[in-house]
C-alpha positions in Angstrom: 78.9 4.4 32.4 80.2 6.2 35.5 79.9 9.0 37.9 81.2 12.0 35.6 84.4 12.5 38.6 85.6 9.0 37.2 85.6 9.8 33.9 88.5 11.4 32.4 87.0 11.8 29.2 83.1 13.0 28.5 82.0 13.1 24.8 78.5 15.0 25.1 75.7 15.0 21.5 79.4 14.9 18.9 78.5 15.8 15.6 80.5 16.3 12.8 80.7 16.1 8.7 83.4 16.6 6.4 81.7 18.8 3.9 78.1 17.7 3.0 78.8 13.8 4.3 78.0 13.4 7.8 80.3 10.7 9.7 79.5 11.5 13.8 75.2 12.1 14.1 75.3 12.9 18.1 77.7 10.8 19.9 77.8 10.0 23.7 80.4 8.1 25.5 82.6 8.3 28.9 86.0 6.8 29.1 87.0 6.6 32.9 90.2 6.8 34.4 92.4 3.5 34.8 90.4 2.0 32.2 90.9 0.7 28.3 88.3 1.3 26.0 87.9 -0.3 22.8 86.0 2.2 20.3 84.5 -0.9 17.6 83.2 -0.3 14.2 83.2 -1.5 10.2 85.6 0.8 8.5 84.7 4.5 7.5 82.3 4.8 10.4 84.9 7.5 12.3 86.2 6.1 14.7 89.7 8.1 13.8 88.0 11.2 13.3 86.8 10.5 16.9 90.4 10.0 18.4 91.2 13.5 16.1 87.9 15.8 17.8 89.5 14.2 21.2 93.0 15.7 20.1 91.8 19.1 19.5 93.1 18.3 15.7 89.2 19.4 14.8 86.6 21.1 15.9 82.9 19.9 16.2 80.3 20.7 14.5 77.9 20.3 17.4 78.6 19.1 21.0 81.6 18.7 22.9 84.0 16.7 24.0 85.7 17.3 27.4 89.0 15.8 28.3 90.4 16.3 32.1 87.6 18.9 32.9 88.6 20.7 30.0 85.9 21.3 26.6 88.8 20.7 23.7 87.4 23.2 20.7 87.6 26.0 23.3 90.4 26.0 24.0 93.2 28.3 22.8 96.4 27.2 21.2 98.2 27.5 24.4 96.1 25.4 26.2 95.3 23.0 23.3 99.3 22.4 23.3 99.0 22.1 27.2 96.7 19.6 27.1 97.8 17.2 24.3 101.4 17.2 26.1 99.3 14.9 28.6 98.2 12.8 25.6 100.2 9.8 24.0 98.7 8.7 20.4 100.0 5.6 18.7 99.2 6.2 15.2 98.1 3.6 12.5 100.9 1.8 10.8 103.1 3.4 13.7 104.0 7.0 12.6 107.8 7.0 12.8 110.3 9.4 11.6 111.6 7.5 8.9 115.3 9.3 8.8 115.4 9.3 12.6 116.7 5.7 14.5 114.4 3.7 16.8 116.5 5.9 20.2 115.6 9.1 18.2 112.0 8.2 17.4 111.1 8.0 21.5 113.9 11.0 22.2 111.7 13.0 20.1 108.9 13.7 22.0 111.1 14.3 25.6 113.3 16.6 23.8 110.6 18.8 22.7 108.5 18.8 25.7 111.4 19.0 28.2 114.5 20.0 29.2 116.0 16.6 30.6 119.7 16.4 30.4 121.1 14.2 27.5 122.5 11.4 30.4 119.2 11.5 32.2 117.3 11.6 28.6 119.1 8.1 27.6 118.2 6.6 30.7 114.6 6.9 30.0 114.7 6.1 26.4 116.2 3.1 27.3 113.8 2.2 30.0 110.9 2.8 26.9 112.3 0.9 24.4 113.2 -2.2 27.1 109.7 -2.4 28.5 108.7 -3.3 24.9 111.8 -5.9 24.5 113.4 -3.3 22.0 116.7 -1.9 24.1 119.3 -3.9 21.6 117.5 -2.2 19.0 117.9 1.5 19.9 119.8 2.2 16.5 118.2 0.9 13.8 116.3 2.4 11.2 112.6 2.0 10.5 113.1 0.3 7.4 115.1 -2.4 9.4 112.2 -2.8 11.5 109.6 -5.9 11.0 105.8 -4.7 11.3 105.7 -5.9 14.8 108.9 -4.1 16.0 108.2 -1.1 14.5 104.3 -1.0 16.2 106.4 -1.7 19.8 108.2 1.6 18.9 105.6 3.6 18.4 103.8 2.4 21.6 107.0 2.6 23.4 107.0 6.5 22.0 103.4 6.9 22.5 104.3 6.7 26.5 107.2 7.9 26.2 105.9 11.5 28.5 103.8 9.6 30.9 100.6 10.4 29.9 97.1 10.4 31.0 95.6 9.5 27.9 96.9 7.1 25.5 95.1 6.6 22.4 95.5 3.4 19.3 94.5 4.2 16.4 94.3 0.7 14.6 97.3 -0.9 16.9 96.6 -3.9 15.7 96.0 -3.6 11.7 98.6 -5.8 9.5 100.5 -7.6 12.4 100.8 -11.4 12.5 99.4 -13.5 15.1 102.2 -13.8 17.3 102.8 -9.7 17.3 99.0 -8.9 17.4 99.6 -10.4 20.9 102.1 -8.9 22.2 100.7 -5.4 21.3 97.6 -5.9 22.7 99.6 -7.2 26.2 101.4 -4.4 26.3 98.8 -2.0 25.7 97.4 -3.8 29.2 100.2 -3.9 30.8 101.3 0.0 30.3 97.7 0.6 31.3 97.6 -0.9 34.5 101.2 -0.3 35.6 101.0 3.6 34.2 97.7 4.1 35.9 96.2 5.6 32.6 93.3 5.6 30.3 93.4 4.0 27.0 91.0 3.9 24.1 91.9 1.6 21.5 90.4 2.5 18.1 89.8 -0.6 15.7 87.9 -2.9 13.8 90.0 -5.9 14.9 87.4 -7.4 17.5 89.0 -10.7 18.8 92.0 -9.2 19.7 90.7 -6.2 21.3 87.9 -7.7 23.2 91.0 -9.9 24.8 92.4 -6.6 26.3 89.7 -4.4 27.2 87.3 -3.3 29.8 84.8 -1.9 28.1 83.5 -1.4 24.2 81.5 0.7 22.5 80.1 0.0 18.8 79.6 2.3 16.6 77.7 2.4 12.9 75.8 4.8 11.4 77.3 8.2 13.3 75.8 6.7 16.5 77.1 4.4 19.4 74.7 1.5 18.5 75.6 -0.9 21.4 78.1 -0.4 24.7 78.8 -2.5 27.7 81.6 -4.2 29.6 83.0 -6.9 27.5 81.5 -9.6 28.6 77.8 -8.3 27.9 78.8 -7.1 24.6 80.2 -10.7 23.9 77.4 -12.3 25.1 74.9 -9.7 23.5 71.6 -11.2 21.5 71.6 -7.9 19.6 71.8 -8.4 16.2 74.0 -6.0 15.3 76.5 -6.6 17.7 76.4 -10.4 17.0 76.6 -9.7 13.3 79.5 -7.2 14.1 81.2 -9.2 17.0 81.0 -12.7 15.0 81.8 -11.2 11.2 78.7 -12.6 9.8 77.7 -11.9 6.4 74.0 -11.1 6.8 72.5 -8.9 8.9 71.1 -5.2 9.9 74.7 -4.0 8.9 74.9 -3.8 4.9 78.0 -4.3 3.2 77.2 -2.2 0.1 77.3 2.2 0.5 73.5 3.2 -0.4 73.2 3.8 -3.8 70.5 3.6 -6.8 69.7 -0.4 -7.7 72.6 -1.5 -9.9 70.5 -2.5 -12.6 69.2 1.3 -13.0 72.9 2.1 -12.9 74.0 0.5 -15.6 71.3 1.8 -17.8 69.4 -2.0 -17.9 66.0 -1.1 -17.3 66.2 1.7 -20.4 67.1 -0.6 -22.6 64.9 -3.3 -21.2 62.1 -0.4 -21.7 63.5 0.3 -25.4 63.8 -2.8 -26.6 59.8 -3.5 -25.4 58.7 -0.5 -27.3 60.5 -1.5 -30.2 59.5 -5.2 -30.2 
């Protein structure tokens, strides 16, 4: 996609399986720096596990992945925890401390990762939670929270450090119209004014195609289709316009491989009985 200097992020012939089941069959993708990258696909394709080989949270089977000049799975734990300080992740269905208020939620992270006074630590809790429209609501409690606030929480927490990578795992999954927006603004609008790269991880196309610069598809443990958003919107592949426009027919199946249901259900045995008996 780019020069490999502009790329923050290289993911280099990824493959991984959780046991015998195979879910990444030799990835390739670049995010670059400044950018957001949506990271599409059907559910169960892994896409999270992905975001989790990026993290450092596993280790691949073959391949690499190479974040900031640095190849993730060789690193030790010092340098693992060195790295990921650099790394916001907003995780599905938001992630927060459920005993801890909406202040203490994005004071989490700064209080373990520096040593900011208290009076300067408020300040920039403050300044998080207002750049999502969430000051008045420092001290609530989770459960108080809609769907919506509680996303804008964990995004306002996910940034809370300044990071060079921020990564959304499903930031969009559940929310209502109106809130699906806003998240998907503000995931812009931290990119640009932050200066960071984002990769958005979902299967909610509409709304991430509205926010990002460019996409990559993937099915099958492979990136099937790439290219700035525009292409990919206006691709004949059909794949991508099965994918991109939810139709129900097409090269992607909807049913998990299996034997043919009849022969499942013991039908054709009995079919085979009832012949010899007849």
């Amino acid at each position: 996609m780019n020069n490999s200097s502009d790329n923050l992020i290289e993911v280099r012939d990824l493959h991984f399986a959780y046991g015998t089941r195979k879910i990444l069959r030799g990835i390739n993708l670049s995010i670059p720096r400044g950018k957001v990258v949506a990271i599409l696909g059907a559910s169960g394709v892994g896409k999270t596990t992905l975001l989790r080989l990026i993290g450092g949270q596993l280790r691949p089977d073959r391949g690499e992945v190479e974040v900031a000049g640095k190849i993730v799975h060789l690193l030790d734990e010092a340098g693992l925890y060195e790295l990921r300080r650099k790394m916001g992740m907003m995780f599905q269905m938001g992630g927060l401390f459920s005993d801890k208020s909406m202040f203490e939620n994005i004071a989490f992270p700064i209080r373990e990762h520096t040593d900011l006074p208290e009076e300067l630590l408020r300040d920039l809790v403050l300044m998080k939670l207002q750049a999502v429209g969430l000051r008045g609501a420092r001290d609530l409690m989770p459960a108080e929270l809609s769907g919506g606030m509680g996303r804008r929480v964990a995004l306002a927490r996910a940034i809370a450090l300044d990071p060079m990578l921020v990564m959304y795992d499903e930031p969009f999954a559940g929310l209502d119209p109106i809130s699906l927006n806003v998240i998907g603004n503000l995931v812009r609008q931290f990119n640009d004014a932050l200066g960071v790269s984002s990769i958005i991880v979902t299967y909610d196309v509409h709304e991430s195609l509205k926010v990002v610069d460019y996409v990559y598809i993937l099915a099958d443990g492979v990136v099937l289709a790439e290219g700035v958003t525009a292409d990919v919107v206006a691709s004949t592949d059909p794949f991508v316009r099965q994918f991109i426009n939810a139709l129900p027919d097409g090269p992607m199946a909807f049913h998990y491989p299996s034997e043919p249901y009849t022969a499942d259900l013991g039908l054709d045995a009995a079919r085979a009985a009832a012949a010899a008996t007849g």
